[in-house]
N, C-alpha and C positions, 0 to 999 in steps of 0.2 A: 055694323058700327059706322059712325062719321066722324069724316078727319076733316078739321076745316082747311083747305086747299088755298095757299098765297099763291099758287100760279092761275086758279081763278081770278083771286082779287086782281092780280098785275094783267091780265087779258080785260076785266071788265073795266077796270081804269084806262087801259090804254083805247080799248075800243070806241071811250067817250071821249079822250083828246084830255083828261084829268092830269094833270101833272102830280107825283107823287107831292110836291111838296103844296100842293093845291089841297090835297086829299088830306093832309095832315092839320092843316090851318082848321078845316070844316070838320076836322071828326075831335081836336084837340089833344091831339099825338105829336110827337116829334116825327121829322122825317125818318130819323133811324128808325124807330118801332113800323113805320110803314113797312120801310124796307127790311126789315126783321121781318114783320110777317108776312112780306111776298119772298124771301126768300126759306122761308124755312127755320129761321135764328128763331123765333117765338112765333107764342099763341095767343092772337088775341082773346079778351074777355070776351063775353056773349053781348054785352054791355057795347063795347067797342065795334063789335058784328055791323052791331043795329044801327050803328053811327052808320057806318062806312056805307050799309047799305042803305039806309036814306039819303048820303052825299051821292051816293052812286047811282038811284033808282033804282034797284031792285029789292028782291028779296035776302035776306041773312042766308039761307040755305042754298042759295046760290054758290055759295062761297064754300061750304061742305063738297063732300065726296064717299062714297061709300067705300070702304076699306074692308077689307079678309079679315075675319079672325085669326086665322090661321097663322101660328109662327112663318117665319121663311124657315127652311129646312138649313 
């Protein structure tokens, strides 16, 4: 299964010199929702992915991560 991962998004932003509120102007989000989804408060749409990663250059599944099914114990 894939979890979309905001400490991805916050490492690929920062590694371009993007300012959150740079990143929000181009994808047409508010700064909180950026900072909602690099922290964890939310999830962006698949919609949204696609923005962030055309502002960003890469690809949407960049931003994914593969996760355990498996409950924690």
């Amino acid at each position: 299964m894939h979890s979309f991962s905001g400490k991805r998004l916050r490492e690929r932003r920062k590694a371009l010199g993007v300012s959150g509120e740079l990143l929000a102007v181009k994808v047409g989000r508010s700064l909180y929702s950026i900072t909602g989804y690099e922290s964890g408060r939310s999830t962006p749409s698949a919609e949204v992915v696609g923005r962030m990663a055309d502002a960003l250059d890469c690809s949407p599944g960049d931003f994914y991560e593969v996760v355990s099914g498996k409950a924690a114990a």
